[in-house]
N, C-alpha and C positions, 0 to 999 in steps of 0.2 A: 504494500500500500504506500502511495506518494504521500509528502503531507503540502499541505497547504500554506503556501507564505506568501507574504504581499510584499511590494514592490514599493516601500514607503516613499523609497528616495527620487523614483521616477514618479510617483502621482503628482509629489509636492512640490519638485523639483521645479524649479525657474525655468520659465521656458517663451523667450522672446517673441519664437516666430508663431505663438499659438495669440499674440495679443494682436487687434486688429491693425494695419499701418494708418498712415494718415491720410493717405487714399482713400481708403473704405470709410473710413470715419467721415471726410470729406462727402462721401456721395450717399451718405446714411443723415448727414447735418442737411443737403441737397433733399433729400426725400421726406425731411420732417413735416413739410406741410402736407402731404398726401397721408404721410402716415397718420396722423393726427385729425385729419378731416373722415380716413377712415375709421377710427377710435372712434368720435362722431359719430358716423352713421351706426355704425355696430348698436350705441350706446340707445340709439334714437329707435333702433328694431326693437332692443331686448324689451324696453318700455313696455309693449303693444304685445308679447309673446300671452301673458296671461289675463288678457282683457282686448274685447273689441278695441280697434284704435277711433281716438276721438278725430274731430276737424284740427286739432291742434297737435295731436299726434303724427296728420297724415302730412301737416304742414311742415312739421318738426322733420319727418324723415326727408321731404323732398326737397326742405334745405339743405341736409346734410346732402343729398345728393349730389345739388349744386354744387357746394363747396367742395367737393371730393372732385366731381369734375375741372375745378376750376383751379386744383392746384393739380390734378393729371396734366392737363392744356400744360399748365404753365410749366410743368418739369420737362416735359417733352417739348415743347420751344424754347425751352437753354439754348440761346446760341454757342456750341464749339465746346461745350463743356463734356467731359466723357464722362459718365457713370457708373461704375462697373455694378452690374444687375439692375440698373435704374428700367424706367420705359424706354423700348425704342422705338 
């Protein structure tokens, strides 16, 4: 029978190239407003999951909507800026 031992030094260990660069971070700071208008809408659905939705409910989601469109648009006409996973 083997026994079992853990690898404490490699879990814990420092490890550079697993931290994001400033590239990614760059194009993650780039996408906060779609991420965040997405947050929105999510937030504006869950509302309406256990109750019919009101006038203000439906109003509520289809701004979120807008808004989520309207920073897609704007990410994706970045003039020249690369995003790595952004929209293309």
């Amino acid at each position: 029978m083997s026994n079992i031992v853990t690898v404490q030094e490699a879990v814990t260990a420092f490890a550079p190239w697993l931290e994001p660069t400033d590239a990614e971070l760059d194009a993650i700071d780039s996408e906060m407003p779609v991420i965040a208008a997405e947050v929105d809408l999510i937030d504006a659905q869950i509302l309406t999951l256990d109750r019919a939705p009101s006038e203000l409910d439906r109003q509520r989601i289809r701004r979120a909507r807008r808004r989520l469109l309207t920073a897609r648009r704007e990410l994706a006409n970045q003039g020249g800026e690369d995003t790595a996973g952004g929209v293309a």
